[in-house]
C-alpha positions as a Markdown table, in Angstrom:
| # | Residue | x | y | z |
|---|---|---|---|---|
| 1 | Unk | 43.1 | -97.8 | -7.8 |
| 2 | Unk | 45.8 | -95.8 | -7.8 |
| 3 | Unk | 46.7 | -94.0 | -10.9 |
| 4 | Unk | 50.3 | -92.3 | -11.1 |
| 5 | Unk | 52.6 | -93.7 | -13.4 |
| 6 | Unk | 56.1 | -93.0 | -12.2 |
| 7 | Unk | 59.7 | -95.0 | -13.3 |
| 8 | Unk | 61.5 | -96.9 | -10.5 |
| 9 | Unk | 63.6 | -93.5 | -10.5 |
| 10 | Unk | 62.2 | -89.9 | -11.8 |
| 11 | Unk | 63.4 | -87.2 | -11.0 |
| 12 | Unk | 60.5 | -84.1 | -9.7 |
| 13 | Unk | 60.1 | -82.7 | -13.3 |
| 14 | Unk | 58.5 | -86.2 | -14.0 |
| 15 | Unk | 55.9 | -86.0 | -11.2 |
| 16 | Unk | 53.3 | -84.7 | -12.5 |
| 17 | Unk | 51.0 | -82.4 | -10.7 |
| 18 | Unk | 48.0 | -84.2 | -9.4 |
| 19 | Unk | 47.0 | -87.9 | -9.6 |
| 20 | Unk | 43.6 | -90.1 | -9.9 |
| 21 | Unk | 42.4 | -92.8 | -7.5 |
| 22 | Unk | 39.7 | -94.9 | -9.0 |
| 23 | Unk | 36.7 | -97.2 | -7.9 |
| 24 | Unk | 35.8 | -94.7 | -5.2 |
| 25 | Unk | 32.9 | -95.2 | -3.1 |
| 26 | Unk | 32.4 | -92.6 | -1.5 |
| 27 | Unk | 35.5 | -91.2 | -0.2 |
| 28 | Unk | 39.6 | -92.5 | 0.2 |
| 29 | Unk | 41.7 | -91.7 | 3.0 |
| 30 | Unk | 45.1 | -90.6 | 1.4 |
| 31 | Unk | 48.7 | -90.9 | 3.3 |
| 32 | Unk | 51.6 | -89.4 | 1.1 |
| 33 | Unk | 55.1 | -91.5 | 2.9 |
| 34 | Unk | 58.7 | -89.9 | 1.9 |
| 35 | Unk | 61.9 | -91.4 | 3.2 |
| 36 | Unk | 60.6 | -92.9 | 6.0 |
| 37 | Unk | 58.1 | -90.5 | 6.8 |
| 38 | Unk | 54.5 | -89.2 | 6.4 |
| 39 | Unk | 53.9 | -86.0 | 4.9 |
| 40 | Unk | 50.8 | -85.6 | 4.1 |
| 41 | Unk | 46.8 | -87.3 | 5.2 |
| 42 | Unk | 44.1 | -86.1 | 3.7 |
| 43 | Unk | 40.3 | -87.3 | 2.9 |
| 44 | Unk | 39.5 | -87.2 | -0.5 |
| 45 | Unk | 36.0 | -87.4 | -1.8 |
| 46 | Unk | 34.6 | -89.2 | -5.3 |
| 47 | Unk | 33.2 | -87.0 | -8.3 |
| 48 | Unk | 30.0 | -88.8 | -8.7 |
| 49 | Unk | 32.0 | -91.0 | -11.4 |
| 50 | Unk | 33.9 | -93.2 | -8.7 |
| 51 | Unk | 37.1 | -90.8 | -9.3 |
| 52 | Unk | 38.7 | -89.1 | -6.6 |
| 53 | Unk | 41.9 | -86.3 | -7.0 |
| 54 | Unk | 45.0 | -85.6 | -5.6 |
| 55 | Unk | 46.3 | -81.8 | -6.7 |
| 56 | Unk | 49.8 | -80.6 | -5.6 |
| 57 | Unk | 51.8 | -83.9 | -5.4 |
| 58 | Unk | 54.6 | -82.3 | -7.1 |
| 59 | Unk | 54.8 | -79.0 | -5.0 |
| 60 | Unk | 54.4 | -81.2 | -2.1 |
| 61 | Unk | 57.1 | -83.3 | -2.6 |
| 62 | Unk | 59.3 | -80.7 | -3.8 |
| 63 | Unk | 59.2 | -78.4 | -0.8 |
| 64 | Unk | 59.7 | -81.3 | 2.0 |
| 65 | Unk | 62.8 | -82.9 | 0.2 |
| 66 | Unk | 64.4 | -79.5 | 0.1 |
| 67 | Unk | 63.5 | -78.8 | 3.4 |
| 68 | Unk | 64.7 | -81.6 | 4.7 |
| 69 | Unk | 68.0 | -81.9 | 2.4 |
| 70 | Unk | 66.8 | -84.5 | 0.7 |
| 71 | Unk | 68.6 | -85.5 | -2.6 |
| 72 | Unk | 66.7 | -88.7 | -3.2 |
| 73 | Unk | 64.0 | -90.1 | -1.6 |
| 74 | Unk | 61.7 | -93.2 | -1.9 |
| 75 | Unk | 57.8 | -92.7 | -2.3 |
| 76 | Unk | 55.0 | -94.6 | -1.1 |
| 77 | Unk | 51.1 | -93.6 | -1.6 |
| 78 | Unk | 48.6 | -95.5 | 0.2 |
| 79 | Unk | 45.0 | -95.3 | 0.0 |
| 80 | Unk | 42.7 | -96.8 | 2.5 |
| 81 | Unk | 38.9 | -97.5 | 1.0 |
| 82 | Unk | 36.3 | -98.7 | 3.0 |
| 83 | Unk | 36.6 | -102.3 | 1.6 |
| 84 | Unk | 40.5 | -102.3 | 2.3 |
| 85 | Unk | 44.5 | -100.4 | 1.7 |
| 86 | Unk | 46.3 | -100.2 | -1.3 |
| 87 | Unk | 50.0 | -99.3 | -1.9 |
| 88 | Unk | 51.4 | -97.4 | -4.6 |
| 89 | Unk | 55.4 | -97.7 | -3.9 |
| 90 | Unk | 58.9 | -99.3 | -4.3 |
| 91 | Unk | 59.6 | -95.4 | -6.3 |
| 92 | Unk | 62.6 | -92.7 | -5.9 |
| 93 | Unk | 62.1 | -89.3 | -6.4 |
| 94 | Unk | 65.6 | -87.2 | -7.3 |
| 95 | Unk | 65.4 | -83.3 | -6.4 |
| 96 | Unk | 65.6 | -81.3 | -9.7 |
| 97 | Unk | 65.3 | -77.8 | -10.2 |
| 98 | Unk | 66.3 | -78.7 | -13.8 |
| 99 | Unk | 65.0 | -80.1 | -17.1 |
| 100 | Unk | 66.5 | -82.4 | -19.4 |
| 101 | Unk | 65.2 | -83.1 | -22.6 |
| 102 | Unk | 66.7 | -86.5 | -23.1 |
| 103 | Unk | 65.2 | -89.7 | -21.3 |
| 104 | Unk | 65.3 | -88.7 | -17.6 |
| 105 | Unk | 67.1 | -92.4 | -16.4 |
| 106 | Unk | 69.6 | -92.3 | -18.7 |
| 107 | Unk | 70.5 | -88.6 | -17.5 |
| 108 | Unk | 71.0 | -89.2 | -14.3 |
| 109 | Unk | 74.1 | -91.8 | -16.3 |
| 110 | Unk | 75.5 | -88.7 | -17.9 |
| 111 | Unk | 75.9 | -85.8 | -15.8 |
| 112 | Unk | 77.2 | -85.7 | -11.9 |
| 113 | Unk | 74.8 | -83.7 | -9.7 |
| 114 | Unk | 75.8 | -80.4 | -11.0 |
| 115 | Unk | 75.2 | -77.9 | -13.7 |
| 116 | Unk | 78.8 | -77.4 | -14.3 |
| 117 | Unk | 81.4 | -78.7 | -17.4 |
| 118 | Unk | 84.6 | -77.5 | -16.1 |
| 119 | Unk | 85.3 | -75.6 | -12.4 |
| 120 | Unk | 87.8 | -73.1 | -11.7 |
| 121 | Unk | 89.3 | -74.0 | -7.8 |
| 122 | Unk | 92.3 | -72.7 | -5.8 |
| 123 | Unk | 95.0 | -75.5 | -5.5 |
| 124 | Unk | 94.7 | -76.3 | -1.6 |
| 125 | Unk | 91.3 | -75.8 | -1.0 |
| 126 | Unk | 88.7 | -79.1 | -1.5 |
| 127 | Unk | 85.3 | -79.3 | -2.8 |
| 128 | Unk | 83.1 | -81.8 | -3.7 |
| 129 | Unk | 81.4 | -83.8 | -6.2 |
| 130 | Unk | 78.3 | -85.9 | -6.2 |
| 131 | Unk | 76.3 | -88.2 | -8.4 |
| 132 | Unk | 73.7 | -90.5 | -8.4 |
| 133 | Unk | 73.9 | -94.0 | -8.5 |
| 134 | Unk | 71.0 | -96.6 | -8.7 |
| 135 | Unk | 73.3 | -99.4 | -7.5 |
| 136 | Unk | 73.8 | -101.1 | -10.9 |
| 137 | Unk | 77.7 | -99.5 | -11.2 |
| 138 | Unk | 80.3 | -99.7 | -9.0 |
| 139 | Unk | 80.9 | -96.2 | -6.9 |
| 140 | Unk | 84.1 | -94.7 | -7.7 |
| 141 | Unk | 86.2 | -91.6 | -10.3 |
| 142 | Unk | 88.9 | -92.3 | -12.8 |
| 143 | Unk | 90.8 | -89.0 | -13.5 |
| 144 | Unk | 93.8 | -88.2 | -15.8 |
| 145 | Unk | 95.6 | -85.2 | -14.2 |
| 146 | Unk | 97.8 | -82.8 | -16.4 |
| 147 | Unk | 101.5 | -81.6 | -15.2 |
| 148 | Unk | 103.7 | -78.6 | -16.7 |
| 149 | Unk | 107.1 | -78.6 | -16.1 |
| 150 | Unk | 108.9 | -75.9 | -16.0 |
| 151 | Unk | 110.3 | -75.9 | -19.6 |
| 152 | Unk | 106.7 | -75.8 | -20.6 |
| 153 | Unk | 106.5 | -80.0 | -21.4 |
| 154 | Unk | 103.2 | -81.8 | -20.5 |
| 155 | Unk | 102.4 | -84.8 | -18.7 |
| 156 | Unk | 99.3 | -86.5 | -17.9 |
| 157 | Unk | 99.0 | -89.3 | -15.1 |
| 158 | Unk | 95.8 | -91.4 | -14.5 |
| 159 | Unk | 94.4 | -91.5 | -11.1 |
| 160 | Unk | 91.0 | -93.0 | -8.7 |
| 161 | Unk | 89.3 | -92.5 | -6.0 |
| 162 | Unk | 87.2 | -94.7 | -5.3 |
| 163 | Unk | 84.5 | -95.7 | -1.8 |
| 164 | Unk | 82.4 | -97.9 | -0.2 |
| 165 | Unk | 79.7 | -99.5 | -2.4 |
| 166 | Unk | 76.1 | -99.1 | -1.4 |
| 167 | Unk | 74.9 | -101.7 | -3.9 |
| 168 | Unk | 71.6 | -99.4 | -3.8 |
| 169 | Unk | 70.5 | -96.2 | -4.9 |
| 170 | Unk | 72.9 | -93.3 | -3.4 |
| 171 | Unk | 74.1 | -90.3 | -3.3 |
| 172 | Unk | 78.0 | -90.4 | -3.4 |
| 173 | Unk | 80.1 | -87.8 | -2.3 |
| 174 | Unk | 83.9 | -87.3 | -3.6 |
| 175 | Unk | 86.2 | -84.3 | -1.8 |
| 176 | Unk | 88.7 | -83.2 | -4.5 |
| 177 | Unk | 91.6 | -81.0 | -3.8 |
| 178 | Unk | 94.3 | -80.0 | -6.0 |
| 179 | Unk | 97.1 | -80.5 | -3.7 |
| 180 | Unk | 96.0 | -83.7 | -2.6 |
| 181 | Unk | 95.6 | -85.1 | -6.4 |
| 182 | Unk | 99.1 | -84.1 | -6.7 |
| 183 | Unk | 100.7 | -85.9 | -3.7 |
| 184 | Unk | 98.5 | -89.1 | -5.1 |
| 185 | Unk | 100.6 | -89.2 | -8.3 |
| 186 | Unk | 103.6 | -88.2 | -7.0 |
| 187 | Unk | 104.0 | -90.8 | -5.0 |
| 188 | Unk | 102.4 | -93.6 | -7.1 |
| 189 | Unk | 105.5 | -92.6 | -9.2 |
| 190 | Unk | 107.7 | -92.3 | -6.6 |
| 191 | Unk | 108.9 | -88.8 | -6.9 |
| 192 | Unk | 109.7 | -86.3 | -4.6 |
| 193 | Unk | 106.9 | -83.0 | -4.0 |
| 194 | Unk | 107.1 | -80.9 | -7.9 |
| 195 | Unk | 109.6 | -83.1 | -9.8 |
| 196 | Unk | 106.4 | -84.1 | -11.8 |
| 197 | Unk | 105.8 | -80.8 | -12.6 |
| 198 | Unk | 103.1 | -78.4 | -11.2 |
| 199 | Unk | 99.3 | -80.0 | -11.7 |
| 200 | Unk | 97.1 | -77.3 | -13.8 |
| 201 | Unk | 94.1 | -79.4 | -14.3 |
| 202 | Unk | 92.6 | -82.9 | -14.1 |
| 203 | Unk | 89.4 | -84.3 | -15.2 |
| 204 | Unk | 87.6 | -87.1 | -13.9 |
| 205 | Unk | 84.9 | -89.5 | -14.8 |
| 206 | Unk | 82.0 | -91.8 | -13.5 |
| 207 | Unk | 80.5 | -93.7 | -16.4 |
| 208 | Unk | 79.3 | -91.4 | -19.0 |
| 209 | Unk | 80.0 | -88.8 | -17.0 |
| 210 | Unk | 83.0 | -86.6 | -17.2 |
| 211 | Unk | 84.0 | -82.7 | -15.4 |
| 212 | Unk | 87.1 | -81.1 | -16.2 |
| 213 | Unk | 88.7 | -79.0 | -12.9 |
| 214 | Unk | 90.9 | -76.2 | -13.9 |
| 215 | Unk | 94.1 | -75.6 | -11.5 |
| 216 | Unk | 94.6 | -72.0 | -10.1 |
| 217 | Unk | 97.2 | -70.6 | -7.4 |
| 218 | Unk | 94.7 | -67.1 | -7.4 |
| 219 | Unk | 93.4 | -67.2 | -3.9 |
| 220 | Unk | 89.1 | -66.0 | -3.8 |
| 221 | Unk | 87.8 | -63.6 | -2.2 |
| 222 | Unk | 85.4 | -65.8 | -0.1 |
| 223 | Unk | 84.2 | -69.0 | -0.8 |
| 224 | Unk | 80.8 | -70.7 | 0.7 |
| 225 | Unk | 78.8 | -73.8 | 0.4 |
| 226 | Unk | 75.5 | -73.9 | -1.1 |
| 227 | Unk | 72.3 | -76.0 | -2.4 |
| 228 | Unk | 72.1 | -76.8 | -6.0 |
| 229 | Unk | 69.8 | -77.0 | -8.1 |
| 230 | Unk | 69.9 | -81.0 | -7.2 |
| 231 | Unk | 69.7 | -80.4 | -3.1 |
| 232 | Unk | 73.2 | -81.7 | -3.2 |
| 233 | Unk | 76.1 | -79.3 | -1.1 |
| 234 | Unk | 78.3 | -77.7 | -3.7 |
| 235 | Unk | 80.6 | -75.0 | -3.2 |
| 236 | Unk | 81.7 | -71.8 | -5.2 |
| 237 | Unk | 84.8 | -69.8 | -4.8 |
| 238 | Unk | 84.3 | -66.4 | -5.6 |
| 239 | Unk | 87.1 | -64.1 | -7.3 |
| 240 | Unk | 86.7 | -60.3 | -7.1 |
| 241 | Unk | 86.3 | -57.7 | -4.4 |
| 242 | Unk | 84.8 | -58.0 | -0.6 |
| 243 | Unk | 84.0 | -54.9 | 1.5 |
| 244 | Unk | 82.7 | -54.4 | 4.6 |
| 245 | Unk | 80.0 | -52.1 | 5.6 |
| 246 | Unk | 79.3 | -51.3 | 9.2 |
| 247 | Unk | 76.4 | -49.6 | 10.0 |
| 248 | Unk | 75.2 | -48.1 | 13.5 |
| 249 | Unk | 71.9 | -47.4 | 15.0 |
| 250 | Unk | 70.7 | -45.9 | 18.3 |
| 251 | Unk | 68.1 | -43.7 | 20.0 |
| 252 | Unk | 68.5 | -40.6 | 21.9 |
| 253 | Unk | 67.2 | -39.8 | 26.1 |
| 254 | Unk | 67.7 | -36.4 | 27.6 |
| 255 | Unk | 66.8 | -36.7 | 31.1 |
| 256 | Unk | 67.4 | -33.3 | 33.3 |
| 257 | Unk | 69.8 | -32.7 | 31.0 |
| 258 | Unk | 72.3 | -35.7 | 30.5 |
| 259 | Unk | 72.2 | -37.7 | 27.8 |
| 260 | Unk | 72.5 | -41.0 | 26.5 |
| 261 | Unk | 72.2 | -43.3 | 23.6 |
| 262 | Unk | 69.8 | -46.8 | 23.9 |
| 263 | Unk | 68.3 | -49.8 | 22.1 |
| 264 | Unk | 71.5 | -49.8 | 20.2 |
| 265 | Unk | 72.7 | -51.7 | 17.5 |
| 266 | Unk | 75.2 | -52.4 | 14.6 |
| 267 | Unk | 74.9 | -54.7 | 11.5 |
| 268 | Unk | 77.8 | -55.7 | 9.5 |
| 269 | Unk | 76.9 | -56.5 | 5.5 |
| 270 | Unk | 79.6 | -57.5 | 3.1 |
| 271 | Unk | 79.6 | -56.3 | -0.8 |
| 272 | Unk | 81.3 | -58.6 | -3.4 |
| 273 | Unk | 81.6 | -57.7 | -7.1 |
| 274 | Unk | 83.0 | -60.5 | -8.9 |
| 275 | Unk | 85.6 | -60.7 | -11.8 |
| 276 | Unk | 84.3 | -61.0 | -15.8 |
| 277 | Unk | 82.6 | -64.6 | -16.3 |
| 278 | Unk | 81.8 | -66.9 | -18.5 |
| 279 | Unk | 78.2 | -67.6 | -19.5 |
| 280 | Unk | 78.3 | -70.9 | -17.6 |
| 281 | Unk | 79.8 | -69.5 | -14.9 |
| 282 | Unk | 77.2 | -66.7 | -14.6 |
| 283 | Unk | 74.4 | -69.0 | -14.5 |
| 284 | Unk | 75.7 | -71.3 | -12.1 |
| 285 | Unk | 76.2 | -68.3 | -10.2 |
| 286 | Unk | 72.6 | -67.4 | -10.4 |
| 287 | Unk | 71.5 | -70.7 | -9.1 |
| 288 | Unk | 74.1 | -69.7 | -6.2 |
| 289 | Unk | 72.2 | -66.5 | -5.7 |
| 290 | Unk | 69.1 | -68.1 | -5.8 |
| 291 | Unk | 69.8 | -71.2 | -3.3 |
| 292 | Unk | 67.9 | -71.3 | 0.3 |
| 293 | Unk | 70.8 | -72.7 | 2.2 |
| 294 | Unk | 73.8 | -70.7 | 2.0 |
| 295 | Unk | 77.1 | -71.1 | 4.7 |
| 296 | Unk | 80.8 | -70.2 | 5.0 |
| 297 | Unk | 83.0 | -72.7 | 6.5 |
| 298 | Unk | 84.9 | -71.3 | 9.2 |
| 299 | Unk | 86.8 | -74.7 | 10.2 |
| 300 | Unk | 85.7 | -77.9 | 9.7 |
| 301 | Unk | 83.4 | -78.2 | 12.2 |
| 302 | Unk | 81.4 | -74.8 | 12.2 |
| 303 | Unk | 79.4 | -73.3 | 9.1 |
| 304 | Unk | 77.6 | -70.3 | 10.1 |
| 305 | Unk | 74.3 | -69.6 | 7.8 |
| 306 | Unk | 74.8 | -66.7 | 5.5 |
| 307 | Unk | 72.0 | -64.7 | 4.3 |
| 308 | Unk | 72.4 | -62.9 | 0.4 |
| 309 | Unk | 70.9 | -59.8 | -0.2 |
| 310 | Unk | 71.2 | -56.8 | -2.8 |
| 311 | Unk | 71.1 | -59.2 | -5.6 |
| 312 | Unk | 72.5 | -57.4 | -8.8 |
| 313 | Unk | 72.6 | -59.6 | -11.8 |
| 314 | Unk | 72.5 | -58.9 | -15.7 |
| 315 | Unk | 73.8 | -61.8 | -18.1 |
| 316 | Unk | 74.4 | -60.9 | -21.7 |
| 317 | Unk | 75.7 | -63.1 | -24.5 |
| 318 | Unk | 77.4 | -60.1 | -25.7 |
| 319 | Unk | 80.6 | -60.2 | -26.9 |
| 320 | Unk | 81.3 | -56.3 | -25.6 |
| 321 | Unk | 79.6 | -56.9 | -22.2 |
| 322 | Unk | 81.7 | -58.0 | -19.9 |
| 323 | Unk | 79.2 | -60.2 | -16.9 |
| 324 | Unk | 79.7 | -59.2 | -13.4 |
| 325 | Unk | 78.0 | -60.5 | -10.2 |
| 326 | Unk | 77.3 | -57.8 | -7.5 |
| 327 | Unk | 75.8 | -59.1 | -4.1 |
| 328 | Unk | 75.7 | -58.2 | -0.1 |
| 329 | Unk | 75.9 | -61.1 | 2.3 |
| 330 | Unk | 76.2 | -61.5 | 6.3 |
| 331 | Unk | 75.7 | -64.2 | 8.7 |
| 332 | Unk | 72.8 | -65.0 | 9.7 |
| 333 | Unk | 73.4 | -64.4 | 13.5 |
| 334 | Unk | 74.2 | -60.7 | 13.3 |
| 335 | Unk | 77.8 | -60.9 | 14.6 |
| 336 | Unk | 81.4 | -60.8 | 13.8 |
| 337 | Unk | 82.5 | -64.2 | 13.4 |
| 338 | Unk | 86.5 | -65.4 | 14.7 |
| 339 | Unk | 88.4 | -68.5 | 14.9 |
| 340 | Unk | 90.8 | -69.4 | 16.6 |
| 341 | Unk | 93.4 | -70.4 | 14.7 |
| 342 | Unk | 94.2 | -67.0 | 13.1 |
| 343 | Unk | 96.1 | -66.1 | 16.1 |
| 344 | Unk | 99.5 | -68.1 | 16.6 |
| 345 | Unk | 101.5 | -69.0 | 19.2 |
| 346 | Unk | 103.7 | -66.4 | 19.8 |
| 347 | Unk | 106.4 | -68.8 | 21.3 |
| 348 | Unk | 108.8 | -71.5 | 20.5 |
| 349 | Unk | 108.3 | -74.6 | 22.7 |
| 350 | Unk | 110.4 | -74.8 | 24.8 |
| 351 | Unk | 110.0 | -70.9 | 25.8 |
| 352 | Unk | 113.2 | -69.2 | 25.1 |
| 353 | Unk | 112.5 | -66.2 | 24.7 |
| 354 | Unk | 112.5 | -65.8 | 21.1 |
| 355 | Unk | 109.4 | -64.7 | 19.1 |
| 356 | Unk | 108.3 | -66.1 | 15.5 |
């Protein structure tokens, strides 16, 4: 018998580390199934009281779903005795590099898959939002969006978004963008582009669970995507200061006098140092820092890997400390990195010999 008590959704925090099997023989083959796949076979062998254990279920599971970007995966023991199979399944596992100290089902109700209560985001560019639904509510985000005119008046305007219905447990994904929020409520009532005002934030909602996005026309530095701590993509625009740093290497040959340079070779490393942040925003940027999957869009169908390196950070609750991020990153194919779209057409159409 199989002896792991889990609920129909937990998230890895409530896995515990090893597990029992009872009513052992003399040994139980072991098959550990995620999502569709087996993991893990072993051979197990009883105690001398009929008890047989399992260590490292938790490690096991933790470092397949994150390898495999898994969010949210179903789990399914069996154990094969010599007098027959039994099952241990029909669970979901959610990826969690957090704790909650509140009843883990109802958590996964309050919060989106994020560690965040407000976001800071430049007003064109999109990023996204996920949660976890079990397929007892209907997918979908309410928002109320606020507009300043510009005699300073305020004006909020309710908003959705809503998609296609899974009616079982999923990981949704919403794309927000500033702009686009605006042009939804603009023309739902029917006004022409900024007679509404200019949109500085907006706040949405899923159930019990509620982010507020805070509007800003501050272009970052660089922005990439990145794991969470709940394996879901997220990304972070960073405000501050980028360099680049070149640096050369190469060996020297004199041969009868001539000489020349070989096995030569350059690496190009970015340094950031960000702008003052909040506490929130420092330890969100931490689990940024920390993340095993990093990439930088480059258009929307190319997102080199990006390696972080150099790691310098210090978070005080100080009131006189100002906290600063300072981190090197470059791609993890050692090589500068173009598209094509940052070079225009140099010509009207038809040619006429006039340049932009």
């Amino acid at each position: 018998m199989i002896n792991l008590y889990l609920n129909d959704y937990s998230t890895l925090y409530e896995v515990p580390d090893y597990f029992t099997i009872t009513q052992v023989d003399k040994y139980v083959d072991v098959t550990i199934r995620l999502q569709e796949k087996d993991i893990y076979s072993t051979t197990l062998y009883e105690d001398g009281t009929g008890k047989a254990y399992f260590y490292g279920l938790r490690q096991l599971l933790a470092q397949n779903m994150e390898g495999r970007y898994l969010t949210l995966a179903s789990l399914t023991i069996y154990a094969a005795h010599e007098d027959g199979m039994e099952s241990y399944e029909d669970k979901y596992i959610l990826f969690s590099k957090v704790f909650f100290y509140e009843e883990q089902g109802d958590f996964m109700k309050n919060i989106f898959l994020n560690t965040r209560s407000y976001y800071v985001v430049p007003r064109s560019l999109y990023f996204p939002l996920s949660l976890f639904m079990d397929g007892s509510e209907v997918p979908g985000l309410s928002g109320t969006a606020v507009f300043k005119m510009e005699d300073g008046r305020i004006y909020t305007y309710d908003f959705t978004r809503t998609t296609y219905n899974y009616n079982l447990p999923h990981i949704y994904y919403f794309y927000l963008c500033a702009d686009a929020i605006q042009r939804q409520i603009e023309q739902a009532e029917g006004a022409d582009s900024g007679e509404l005002g200019t949109l500085v934030s907006f706040s949405v909602r899923a159930g019990r669970r509620s982010v507020t996005i805070y509007v800003t026309d501050e272009e970052p530095a660089i922005y990439f995507d990145f794991r969470n701590a709940f394996n879901v993509s997220e990304r972070i625009f960073i405000y501050g200061t980028m360099k680049l740093k070149t640096s050369f290497a190469r060996k020297e040959a004199s041969i009868s006098g001539h000489t020349q340079f070989y096995n030569m070779s350059e690496e190009r490393k970015y340094e950031v140092e960000t702008v003052p942040m909040s506490m929130e925003e420092a330890e969100w940027f931490n689990e940024f820092l920390g993340s095993h999957y990093v990439e930088r869009e480059l258009n929307q169908d190319w997102q080199p890997t990006v390696l972080i390196s150099d790691i310098s950070s210090e978070i005080s609750d100080s009131a006189k400390d100002l906290i600063k991020m300072k981190f090197s990153w470059r791609y993890q194919e050692n090589a500068r990195w173009i598209t094509t779209d940052r070079y225009p057409q140099q010509f009207t159409a038809p040619f006429n010999d006039t340049f932009k």
